[in-house]
Steps between C-alpha positions, in 0.01 A plus 500: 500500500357492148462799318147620354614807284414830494109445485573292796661760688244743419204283644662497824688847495300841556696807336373817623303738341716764483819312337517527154564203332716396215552144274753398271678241351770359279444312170731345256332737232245696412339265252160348523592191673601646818235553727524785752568411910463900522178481380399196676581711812295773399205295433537356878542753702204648361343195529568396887597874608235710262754716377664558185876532436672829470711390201591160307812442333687214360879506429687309275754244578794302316386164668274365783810599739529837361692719437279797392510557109669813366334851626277314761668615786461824388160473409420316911703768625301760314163331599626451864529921447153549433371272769724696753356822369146378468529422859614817598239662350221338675 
């Protein structure tokens, strides 16, 4: 089976209202040549589902295989935090 991606998915996929949603990605650096998946996301779902993303983020990587660059995992942990809480205060 050939995958379509994430816009793909969405097309075919309904989310419920009431889950919160979330995007983000992992770039090779922050610079202006990489292009954000995270935001891609974002821009779908509100496209094909009509809602917008709770949060975006994009974390750094060493390579296209990873690992995360220094302080990222804190920084996805930390965000992961907030999303938990967010949720919990809904």
């Amino acid at each position: 089976m050939a995958s379509h991606g994430i816009g793909g998915w969405l097309e075919t996929t309904v989310i419920p209202a009431s889950t919160s949603a979330a995007a983000f990605d992992t770039v090779i650096s922050k610079g202006w040549l990489s292009g954000s998946a995270a935001k891609a996301i974002a821009k779908a779902l509100q496209r094909h589902q009509g809602r917008r993303t709770a949060s975006v983020r994009s974390f750094v990587v060493t390579a296209s295989k990873g690992p995360l660059a220094a302080g990222e995992k804190t920084d996805a942990r930390s965000w992961g935090r907030e999303l938990a809480d967010s949720a919990n205060t809904r």
